[in-house]
C-alpha positions in Angstrom: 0.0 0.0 0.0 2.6 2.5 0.9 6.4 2.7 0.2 6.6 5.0 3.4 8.6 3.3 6.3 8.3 3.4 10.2 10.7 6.3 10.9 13.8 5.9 13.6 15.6 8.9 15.4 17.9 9.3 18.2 17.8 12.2 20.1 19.7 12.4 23.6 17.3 12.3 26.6 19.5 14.5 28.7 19.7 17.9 27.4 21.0 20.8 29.8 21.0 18.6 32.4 17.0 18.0 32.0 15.6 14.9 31.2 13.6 15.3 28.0 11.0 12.6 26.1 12.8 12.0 22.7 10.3 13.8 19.7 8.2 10.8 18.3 7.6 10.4 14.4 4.0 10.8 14.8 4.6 14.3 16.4 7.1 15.4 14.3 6.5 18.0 11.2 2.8 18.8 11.9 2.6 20.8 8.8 4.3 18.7 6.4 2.3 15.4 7.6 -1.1 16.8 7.4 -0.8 18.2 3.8 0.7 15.4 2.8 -1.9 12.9 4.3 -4.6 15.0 2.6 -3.5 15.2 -0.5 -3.1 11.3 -0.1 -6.2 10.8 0.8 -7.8 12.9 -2.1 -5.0 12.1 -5.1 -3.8 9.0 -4.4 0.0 8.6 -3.2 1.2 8.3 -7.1 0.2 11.7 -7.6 1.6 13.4 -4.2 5.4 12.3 -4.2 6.6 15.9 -4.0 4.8 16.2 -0.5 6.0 13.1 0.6 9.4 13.9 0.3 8.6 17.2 1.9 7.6 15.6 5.3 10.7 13.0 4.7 13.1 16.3 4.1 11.4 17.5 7.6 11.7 14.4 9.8 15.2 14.2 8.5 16.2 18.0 9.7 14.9 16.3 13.2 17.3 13.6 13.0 14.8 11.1 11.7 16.0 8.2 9.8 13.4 7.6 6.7 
């Protein structure tokens, strides 16, 4: 169905000397995701590959592996 994979980062959970929850895939790129999901959802993923390598060029400025 889709050629998009489960997404991996790592992310230190000290930072500053606080502890910090790592950023999770599903949270990450808010903007990115939801265009791209709509235009899914409405196009078809064939016809929405420039979104989806948006979000992918956003989760990996986060340090996301994809």
């Amino acid at each position: 169905m889709s050629s998009l994979s489960a997404a991996s980062v790592e992310t230190p959970a000290v930072t500053d000397g606080t502890e910090k929850k790592p950023l999770k895939p599903c949270c990450a790129c808010p903007e990115t995701k939801k265009v791209r999901d709509a235009c899914i959802i409405e196009k078809g993923e064939d016809n929405c590959r420039d979104l989806i390598e948006a979000h992918k060029d956003c989760m990996r400025s986060l340090g996301f592996k994809v």
